[in-house]
N, C-alpha and C positions, 0 to 999 in steps of 0.2 A: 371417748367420753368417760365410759367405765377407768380407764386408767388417769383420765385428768381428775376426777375425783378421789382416786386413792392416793393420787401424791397430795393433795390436798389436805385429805385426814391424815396420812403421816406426817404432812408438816405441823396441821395444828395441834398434833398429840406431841411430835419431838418439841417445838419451839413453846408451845402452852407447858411441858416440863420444866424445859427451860427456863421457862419464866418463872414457875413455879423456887427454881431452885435459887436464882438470882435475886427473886425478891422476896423469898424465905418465907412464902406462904402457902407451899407445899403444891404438890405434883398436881391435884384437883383441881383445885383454886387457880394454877398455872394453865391448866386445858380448859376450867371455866372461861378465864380471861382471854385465851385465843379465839376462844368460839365467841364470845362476846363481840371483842372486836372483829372481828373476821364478818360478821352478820351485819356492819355498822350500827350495831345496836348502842352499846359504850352506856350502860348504866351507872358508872363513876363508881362501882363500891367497890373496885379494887383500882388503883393507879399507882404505876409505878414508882416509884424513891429511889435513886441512887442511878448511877451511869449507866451500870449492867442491866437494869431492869429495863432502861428508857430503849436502852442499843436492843433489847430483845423486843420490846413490843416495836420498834421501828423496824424490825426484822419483821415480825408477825404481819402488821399491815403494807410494809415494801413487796414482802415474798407472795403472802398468801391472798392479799384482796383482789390483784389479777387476775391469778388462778380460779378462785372462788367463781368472779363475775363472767368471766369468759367462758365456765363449763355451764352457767346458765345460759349464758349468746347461744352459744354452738347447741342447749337443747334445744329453743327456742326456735333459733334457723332450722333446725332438722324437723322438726313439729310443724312450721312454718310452710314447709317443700312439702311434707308429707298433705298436709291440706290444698294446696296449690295443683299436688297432681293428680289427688283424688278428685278435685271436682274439674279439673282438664279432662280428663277419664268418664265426666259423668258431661260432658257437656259435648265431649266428642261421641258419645252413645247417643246421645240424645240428635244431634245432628245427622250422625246417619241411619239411625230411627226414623225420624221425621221426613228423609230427602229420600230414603227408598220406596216412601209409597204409603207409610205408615197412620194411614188417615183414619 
């Protein structure tokens, strides 16, 4: 999990440069705009102009929205199990609580 998300922030920092550099509105404003889209937020106040910019933000939402979405699944299922056999655990106490005599 820890490492699906560090490829993640390196990508939006490399390709958010990237973009930055393609569509000449600097390194910042290039990682603002990956994390923008990456979040499907897309406030429109940067949008690409020219081939290189469009090829790099279709890179940014090809590569990184997967990634992004999937290491929230995989928290989510893990959070999800961990509830599931916490209260397995309290129900199987409770049962042989209750069947030993526990009146």
């Amino acid at each position: 999990m820890a490492r699906l998300l560090a490829i993640v922030l390196l990508l939006v920092i490399a390709l958010g440069v990237l973009y930055g550099y393609t569509a000449r509105c600097g390194p910042w404003d290039g990682i603002y705009f990956a994390v923008v889209t990456v979040t499907t937020v897309g406030y429109g106040d940067l949008v690409p102009h020219g081939w290189a910019p469009h090829l790099t933000a279709l890179a940014i939402m090809v590569l990184i929205i997967p990634l992004w979405s999937g290491s929230f699944s995989l928290l989510s299922a893990g959070l999800t199990a961990d509830h599931i056999d916490k209260r397995h655990r309290q129900m199987a106490d409770h049962v042989t609580t209750t069947a030993g005599g526990g009146r």
